[in-house]
BAFI-3210 file (N, C-alpha, C; in Angstrom, 3 decimals, decimal comma, padded with zeros to 6 digits):
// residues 55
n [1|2|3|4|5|6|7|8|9|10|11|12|13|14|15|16|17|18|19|20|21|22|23|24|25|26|27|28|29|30|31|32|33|34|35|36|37|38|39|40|41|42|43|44|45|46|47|48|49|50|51|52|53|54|55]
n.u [000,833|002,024|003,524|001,969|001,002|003,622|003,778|001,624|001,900|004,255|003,649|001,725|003,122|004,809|002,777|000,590|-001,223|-004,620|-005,235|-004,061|-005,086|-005,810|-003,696|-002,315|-003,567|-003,418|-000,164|-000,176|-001,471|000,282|002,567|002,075|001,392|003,680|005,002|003,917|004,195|006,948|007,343|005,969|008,120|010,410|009,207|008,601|011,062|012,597|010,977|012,136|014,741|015,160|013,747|015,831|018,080|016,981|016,841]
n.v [-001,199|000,986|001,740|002,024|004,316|005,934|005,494|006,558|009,377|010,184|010,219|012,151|014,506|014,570|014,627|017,402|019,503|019,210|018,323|016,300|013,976|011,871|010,419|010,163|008,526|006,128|005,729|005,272|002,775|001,201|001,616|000,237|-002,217|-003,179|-003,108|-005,008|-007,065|-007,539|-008,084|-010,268|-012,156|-011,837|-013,508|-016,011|-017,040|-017,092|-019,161|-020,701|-020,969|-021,985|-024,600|-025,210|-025,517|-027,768|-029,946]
n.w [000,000|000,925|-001,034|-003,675|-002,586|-003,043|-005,020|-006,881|-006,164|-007,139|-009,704|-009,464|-009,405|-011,624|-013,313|-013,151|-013,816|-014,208|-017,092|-017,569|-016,525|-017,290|-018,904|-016,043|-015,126|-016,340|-016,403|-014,042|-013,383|-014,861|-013,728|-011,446|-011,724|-012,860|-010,504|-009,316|-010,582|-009,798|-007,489|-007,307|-009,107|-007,380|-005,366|-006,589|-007,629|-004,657|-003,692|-005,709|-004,812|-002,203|-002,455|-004,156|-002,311|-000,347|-002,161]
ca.u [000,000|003,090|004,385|001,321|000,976|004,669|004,174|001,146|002,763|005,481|002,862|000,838|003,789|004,811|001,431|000,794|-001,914|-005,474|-005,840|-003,385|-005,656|-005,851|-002,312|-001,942|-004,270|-002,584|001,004|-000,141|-001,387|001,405|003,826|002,045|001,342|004,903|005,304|003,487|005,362|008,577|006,846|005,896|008,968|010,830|008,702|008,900|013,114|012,517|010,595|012,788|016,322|014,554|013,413|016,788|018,349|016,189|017,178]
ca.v [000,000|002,246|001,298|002,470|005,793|006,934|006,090|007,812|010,732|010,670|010,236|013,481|015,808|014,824|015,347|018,247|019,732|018,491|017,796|015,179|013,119|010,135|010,175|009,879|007,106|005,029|005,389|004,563|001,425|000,523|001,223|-000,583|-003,890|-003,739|-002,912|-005,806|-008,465|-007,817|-008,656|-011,850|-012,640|-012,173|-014,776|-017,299|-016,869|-017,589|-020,481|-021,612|-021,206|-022,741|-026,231|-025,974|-025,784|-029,122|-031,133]
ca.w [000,000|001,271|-002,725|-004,238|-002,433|-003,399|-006,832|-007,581|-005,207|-008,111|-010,619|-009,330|-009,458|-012,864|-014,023|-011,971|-014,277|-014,794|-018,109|-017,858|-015,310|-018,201|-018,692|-014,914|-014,451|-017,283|-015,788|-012,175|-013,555|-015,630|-012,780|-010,294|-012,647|-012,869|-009,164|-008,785|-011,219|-009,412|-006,209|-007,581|-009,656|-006,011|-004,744|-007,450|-007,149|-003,272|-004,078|-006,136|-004,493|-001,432|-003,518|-004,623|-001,562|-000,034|-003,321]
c.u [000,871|003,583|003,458|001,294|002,297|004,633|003,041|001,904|003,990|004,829|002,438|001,814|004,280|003,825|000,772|-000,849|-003,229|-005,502|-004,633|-003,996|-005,842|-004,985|-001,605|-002,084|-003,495|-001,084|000,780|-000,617|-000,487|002,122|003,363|001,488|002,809|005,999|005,150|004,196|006,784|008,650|007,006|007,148|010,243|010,644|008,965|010,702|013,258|012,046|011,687|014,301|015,908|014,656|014,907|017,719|017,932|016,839|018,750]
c.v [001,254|002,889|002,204|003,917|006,485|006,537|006,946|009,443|010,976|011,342|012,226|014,469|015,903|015,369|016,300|018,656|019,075|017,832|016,464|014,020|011,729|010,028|009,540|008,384|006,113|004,538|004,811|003,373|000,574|000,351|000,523|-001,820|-003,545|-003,686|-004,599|-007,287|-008,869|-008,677|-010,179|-012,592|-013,048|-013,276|-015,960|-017,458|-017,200|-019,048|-021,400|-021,721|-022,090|-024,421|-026,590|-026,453|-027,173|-029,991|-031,391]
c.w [000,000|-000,698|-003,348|-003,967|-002,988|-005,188|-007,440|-006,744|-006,626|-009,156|-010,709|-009,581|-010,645|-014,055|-013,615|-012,998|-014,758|-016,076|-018,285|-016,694|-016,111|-018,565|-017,580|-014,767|-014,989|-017,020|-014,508|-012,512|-014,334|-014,601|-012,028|-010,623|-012,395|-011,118|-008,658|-009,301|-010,206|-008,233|-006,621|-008,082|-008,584|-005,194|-005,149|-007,144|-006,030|-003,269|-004,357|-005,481|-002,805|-001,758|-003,838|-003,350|-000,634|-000,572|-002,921]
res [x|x|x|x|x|x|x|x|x|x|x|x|x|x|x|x|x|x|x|x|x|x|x|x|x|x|x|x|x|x|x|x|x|x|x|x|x|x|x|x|x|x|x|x|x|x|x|x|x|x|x|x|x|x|x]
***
């Protein structure tokens, strides 16, 4: 949640001006899909050096 607030917080000051409010929206969901991959891709890599570690 902390993640999300500082990136639109980045978001808002780059886009500082209304008429860019559908510009905004479209980057805050790009960055935070990709906020969110890394998360996961972290996990899977834990997973897996784990499993390997066991074997």
């Amino acid at each position: 949640m902390k993640r999300k607030k500082a990136i639109k917080h980045r978001i808002e000051q780059k886009t500082a001006d209304r008429k860019n409010a559908r510009a905004r929206k479209r980057l805050e969901f790009r960055l935070i899909a990709k906020g969110q991959r890394s998360i996961l891709r972290a996990q899977i890599h834990k997973a897996v050096t784990e499993a390997k570690a066991k074997a």
